[in-house]
Every structure is written in C-alpha cells, then in structure tokens.
SEKELUM-251813 format. One record per residue (C-alpha): residue in one letter; x, y, z. Coordinates in pm, 1 decimal. Layout:
  rest         X         Y         Z
     a         X         Y         Z
...
END
This chain:
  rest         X         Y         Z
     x    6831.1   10980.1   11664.3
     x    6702.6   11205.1   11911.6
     x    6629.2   11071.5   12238.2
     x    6387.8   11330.2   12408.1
     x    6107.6   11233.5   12278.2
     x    6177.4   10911.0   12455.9
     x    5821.5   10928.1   12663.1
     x    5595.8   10924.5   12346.5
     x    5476.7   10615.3   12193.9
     x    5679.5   10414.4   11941.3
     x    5514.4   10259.5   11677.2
     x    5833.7   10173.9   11451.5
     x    6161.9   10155.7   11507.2
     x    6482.4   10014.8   11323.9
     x    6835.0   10150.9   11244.0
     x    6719.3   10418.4   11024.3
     x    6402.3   10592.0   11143.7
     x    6168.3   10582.3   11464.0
     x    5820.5   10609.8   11384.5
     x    5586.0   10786.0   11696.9
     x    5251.9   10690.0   11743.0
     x    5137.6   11060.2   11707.2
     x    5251.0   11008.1   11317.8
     x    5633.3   11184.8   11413.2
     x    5906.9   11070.8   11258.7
     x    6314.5   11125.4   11390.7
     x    6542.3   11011.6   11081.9
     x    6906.3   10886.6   11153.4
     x    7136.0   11142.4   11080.8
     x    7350.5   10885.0   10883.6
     x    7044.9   10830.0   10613.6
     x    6961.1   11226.6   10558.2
     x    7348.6   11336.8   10452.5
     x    7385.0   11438.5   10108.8
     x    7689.4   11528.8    9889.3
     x    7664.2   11758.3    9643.6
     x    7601.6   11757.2    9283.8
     x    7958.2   11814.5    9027.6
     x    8210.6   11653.7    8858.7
     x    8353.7   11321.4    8979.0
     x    8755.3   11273.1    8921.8
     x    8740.6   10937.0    9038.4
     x    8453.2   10855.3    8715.9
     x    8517.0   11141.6    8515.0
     x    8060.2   11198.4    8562.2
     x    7948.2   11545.3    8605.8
     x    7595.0   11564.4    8764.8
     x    7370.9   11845.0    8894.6
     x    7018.6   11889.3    9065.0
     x    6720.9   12017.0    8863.5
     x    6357.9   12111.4    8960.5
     x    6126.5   11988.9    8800.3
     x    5797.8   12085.9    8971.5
     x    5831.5   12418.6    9176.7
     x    5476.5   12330.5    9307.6
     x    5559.9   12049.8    9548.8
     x    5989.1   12116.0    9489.2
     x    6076.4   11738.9    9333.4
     x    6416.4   11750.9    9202.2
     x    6603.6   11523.7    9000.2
     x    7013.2   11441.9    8967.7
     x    7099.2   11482.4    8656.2
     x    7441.6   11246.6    8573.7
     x    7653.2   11240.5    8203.2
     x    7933.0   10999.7    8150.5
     x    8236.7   11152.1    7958.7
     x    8125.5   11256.5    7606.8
     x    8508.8   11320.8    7473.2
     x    8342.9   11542.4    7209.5
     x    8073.1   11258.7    7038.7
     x    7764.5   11388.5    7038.0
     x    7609.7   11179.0    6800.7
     x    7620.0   10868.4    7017.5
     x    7315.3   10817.6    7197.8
     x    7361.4   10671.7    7513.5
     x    7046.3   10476.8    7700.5
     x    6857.7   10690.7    7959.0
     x    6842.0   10537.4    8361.0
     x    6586.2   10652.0    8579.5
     x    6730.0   10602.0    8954.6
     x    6469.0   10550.3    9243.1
     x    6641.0   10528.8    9566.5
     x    6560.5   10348.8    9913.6
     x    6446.2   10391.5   10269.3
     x    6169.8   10271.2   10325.3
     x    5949.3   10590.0   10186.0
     x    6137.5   10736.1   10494.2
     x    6436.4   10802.1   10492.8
     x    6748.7   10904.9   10181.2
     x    6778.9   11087.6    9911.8
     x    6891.8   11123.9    9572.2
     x    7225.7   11317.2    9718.9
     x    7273.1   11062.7    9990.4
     x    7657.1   10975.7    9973.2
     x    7599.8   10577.3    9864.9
     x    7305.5   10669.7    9610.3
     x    7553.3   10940.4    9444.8
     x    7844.2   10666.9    9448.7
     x    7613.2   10405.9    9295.6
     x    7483.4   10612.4    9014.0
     x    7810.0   10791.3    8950.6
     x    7948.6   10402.5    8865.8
     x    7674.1   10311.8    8707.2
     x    7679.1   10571.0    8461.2
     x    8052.1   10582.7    8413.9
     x    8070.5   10171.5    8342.9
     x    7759.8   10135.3    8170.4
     x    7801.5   10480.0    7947.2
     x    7427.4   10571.4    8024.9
     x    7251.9   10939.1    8081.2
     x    7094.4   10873.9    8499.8
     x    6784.5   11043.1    8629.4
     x    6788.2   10986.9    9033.4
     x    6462.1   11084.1    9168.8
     x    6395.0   11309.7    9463.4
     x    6077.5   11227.7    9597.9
     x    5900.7   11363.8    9879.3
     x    5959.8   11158.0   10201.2
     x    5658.5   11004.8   10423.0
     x    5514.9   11029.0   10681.1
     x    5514.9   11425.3   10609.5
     x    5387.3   11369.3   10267.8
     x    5210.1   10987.6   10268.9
     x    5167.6   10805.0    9932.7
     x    5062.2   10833.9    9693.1
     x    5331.2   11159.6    9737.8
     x    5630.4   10932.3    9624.2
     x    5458.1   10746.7    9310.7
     x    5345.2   11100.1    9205.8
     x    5673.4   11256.2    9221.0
     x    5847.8   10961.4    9049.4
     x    5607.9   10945.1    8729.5
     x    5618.1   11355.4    8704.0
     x    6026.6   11299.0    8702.6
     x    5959.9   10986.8    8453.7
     x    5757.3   11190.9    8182.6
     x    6027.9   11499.7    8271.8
     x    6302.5   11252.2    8149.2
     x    6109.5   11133.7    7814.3
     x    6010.5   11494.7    7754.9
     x    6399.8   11589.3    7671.5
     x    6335.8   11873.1    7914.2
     x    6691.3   11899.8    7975.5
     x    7017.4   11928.1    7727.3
     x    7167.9   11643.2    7846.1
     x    6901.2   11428.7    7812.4
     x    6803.2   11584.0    7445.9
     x    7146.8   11627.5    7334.9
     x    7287.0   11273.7    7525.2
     x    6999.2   11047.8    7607.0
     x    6826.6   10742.7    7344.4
     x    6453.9   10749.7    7417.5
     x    6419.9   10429.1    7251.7
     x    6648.2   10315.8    7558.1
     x    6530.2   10386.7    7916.4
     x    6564.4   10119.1    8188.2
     x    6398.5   10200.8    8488.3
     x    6577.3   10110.9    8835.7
     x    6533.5   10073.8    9201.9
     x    6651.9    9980.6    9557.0
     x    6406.8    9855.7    9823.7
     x    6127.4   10129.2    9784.8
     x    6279.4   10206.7    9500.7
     x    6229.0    9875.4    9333.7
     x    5858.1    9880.0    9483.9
     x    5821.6   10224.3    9266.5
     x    6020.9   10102.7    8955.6
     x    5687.9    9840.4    8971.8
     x    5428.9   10104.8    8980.9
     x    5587.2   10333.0    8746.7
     x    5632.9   10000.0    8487.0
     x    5250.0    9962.4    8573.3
     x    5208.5   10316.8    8488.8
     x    5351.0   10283.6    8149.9
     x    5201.5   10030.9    8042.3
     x    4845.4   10148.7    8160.9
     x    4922.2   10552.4    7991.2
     x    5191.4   10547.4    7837.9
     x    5484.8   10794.1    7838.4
     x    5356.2   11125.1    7625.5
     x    5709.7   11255.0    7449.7
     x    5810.5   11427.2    7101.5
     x    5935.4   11063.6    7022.6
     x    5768.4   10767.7    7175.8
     x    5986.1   10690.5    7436.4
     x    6046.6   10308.4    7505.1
     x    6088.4   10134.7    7859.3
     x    6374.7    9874.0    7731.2
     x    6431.9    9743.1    8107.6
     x    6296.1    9756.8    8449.6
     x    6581.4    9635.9    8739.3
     x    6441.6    9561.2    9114.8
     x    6668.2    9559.8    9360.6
     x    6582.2    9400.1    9699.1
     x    6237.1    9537.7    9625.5
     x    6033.4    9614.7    9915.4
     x    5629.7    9536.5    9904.2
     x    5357.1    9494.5   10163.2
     x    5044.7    9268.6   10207.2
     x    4703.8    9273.1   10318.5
     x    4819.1    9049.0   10639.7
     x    5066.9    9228.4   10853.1
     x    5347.5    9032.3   10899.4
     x    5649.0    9017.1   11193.6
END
C-alpha cells in the first residue's frame, strides 16, 4: 500500500485494503493482480473474458473443461462470485483463476466468474447489480459455450466471503423473479464459502 497518504484519516485498515475517512481507498497490490484469460496445460480448461454490459463494463470469465469432441453432453453451469470484501479482487486474480480452472476441470462443469464493480468507487447495490445482470447473461445462452456446453436445468451458484454474501442475494433474487431464459433455467445448488454478512449492531 501506499504510504503518503499517511496524514489522512483511517477509517479501515487490514492486510488487503486501507479505507480513508474522506471515502479513499489504497488496495494491496497483491489482491489487484490478474492473469490472463487462455488455455490451461496443467487442466487442459480454456477460458476467456466477455462483456456483458458495455454501459457500466461488467465482464465475465468464461471457463470449458475438455470436450474431446462430445457435444451432446451437457455439462452443469457454475456461476463464480469472488471475494474481498466488496473491495478488493477480481475474477482474473491469480487464486480465483486457479480455483475455477480446478473446479471446472474435476467437476466437468461450464464456470461463469463474475467481474463486478469494486466499492467504495461504485457502493452497493453496484456489486448485486452486476452479479444478477451476469446471472440472467449465463441462463440467456448468450454465449456458445454456454449454449453449445452448458445444462440450464443445472446451475449451482457459488461464492467466497462477499461472494458467498452475493450467492445469498442472487438465490433471494431467484426465487423472488425468477431467471427469464429460452428454457427455464433451474438453480440446482447454491455453495457459501466463508460467507461474509453484516448486522444492524457494529461489531469489533
């Protein structure tokens, strides 16, 4: 982190952010490096990046397990929602990218990792708007992977620490509006991992 703003008042700080008074934010460097979407020799996964809104620029990474030629398999559809606290990562930070690269090449599943926008520069509800635009992207079959690869009737929904707290709100979501698609679209699974919530009563 950058240390001359050192004089201005700190209202957060932990390992991966500091959080200014004045509503500033400096990111660790660590949490903000991404890899690049391609093919994986280690998994044998190709992935790549997609827009899906050029409006506010939220982006999905698209991931596909080996096919070897089947194309008649359907394989169940994950939609990724990554950590850091609304802060911080990224869909291409390096562990995300490792994570969903073995997901998808041990559990033989089609992976949407979200790209949401990143507080404080765009406060929620920025992230839970992103994340059900990229969820009703996914259903749609916008994609040839997804329409070609992906089983509708299949889609887990999955998420680290703010990741989990948005894999709860989207699940919400569904089950308030439902997911318009060609085919109705089924949630089979949510997953929370280490999810992170808040109270009304602020704790330590």
């Amino acid at each position: 982190m950058d240390s001359s703003s050192s004089s201005r008042v700190i209202a957060f700080d932990c390992s991966s952010f500091r959080l200014y008074m004045d509503g500033q934010v400096e990111r660790a460097a660590q949490r903000m490096e991404t890899v690049p979407a391609g093919f994986d020799a280690d998994t044998g996964v190709a992935s790549k990046d997609v827009v899906i809104d050029g409006a506010t620029g939220a982006t999905v990474r698209l991931y596909l397990p080996p096919v070897q030629g089947d194309t008649t398999t359907k394989l169940p559809i994950v939609v990724f929602f990554h950590g850091g606290y609304f802060i911080v990562g990224s869909a291409g930070e390096p562990m995300y990218h490792r994570y969903v690269n073995l997901l998808v090449a041990r559990a033989r599943v089609v992976a949407v990792s979200v790209d949401y926008r990143l507080a404080p520069e765009h406060p929620l509800l920025a992230a839970y708007d992103d994340s059900w635009a990229a969820l009703k992207w996914a259903v749609s079959g916008a994609d040839p992977w997804l329409s070609d690869h992906g089983d509708l009737g299949r889609i887990f929904l999955v998420g680290v620490s703010a990741g989990g707290n948005i894999v709860h709100n989207m699940a919400v979501s569904v089950g308030v509006s439902g997911l318009p698609a060609a085919e109705p679209p089924r949630v089979e699974g949510v997953v929370l991992l280490h999810p992170s919530f808040s109270g009304e009563k602020k704790m330590e």
